[in-house]
N, C-alpha and C positions, 0 to 999 in steps of 0.2 A: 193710289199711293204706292211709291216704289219701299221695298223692305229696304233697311240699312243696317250694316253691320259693326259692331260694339267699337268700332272705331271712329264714328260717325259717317264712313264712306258710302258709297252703293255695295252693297252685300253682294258677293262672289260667288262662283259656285263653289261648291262644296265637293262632291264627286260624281262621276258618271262610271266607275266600273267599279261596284256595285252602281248601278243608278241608285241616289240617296234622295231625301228629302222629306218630307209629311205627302209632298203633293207627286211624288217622285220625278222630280223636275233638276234635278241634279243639286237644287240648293237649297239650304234652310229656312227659305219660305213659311209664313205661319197666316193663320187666319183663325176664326171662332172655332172651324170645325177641328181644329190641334190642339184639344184639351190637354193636350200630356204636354205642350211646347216643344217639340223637336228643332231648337233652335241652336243647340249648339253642335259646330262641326269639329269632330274629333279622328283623329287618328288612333284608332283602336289600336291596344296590344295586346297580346296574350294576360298581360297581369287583369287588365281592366274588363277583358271578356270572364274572365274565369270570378273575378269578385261579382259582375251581373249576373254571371249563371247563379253563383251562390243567392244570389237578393232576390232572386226567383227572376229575372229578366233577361231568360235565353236568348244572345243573340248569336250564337253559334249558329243552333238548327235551322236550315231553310224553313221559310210557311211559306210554299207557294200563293196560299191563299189569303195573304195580305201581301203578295208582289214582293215577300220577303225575302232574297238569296240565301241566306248566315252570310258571316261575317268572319275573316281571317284576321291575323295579326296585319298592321298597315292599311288595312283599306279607309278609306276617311268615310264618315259616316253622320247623319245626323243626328245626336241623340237629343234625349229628354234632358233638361236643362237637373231637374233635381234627382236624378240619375246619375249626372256626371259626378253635381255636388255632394252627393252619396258618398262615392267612389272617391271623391277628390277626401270627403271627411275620413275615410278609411281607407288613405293613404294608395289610394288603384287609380288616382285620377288619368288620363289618356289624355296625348299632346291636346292642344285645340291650334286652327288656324282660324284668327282673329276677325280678317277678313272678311272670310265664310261665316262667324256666327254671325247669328242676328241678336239686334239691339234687344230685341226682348228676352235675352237670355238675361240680361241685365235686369230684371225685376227678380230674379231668383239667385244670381249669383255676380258679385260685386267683380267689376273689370281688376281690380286686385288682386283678386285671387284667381282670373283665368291668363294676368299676365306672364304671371310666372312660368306657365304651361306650353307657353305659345310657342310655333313652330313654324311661323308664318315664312310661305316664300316669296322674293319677290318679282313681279309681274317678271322684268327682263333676265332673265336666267342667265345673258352674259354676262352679269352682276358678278357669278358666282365662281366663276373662272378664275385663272389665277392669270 
């Protein structure tokens, strides 16, 4: 079964520099063993890093030993679905690209509330020209 993302599409990747994911496969990928759901992909920023640090959820510091980099402001990233909506409750929420989440963020947090967020780009970037 292919993942699909909160738009009902095939689910996108999400990032490769940080390489993100649960499965570190550049995308928001889930399956049993992703008890936390790492299904939403967010464009971290300084506000949203610095309220996880606060909730206890360093994602600053490298752990190399969960294949972890840290995380700077901009890098897109996978997080925990009620993590985000933490962060989104306390006013820190981090862009999301739509795309890139997966449908199962939608059992913890209502496409409603991650519409507003969105940052989504699209595929042909000549779009974006003037």
């Amino acid at each position: 079964m292919t993942d699909r993302n909160v738009l009902g599409g095939e689910l996108e990747p999400c990032g490769t520099d940080p390489m993100t994911g649960f499965h570190r496969d550049g995308c928001c990928t889930t399956g049993p063993q992703d008890i936390g759901s790492h299904t939403v992909c967010a464009v971290v920023t300084a506000e949203f890093l610095a309220h996880q640090q606060r909730v206890g959820n360093d994602l600053i510091t490298p752990r190399p030993e969960w294949d972890f980099p840290g995380l700077r402001p901009g890098d897109r990233w996978c997080v925990v679905a009620v993590r985000w909506l933490q962060a989104f409750k306390d006013g820190a929420a981090a862009p999301v690209v739509l795309a890139s989440t997966n449908e199962r963020a939608l059992e913890i947090i209502p496409l409603e509330v991650l519409r507003p967020h969105a940052v989504d780009v699209p595929p042909d970037l000549a779009s974006l020209q003037p």
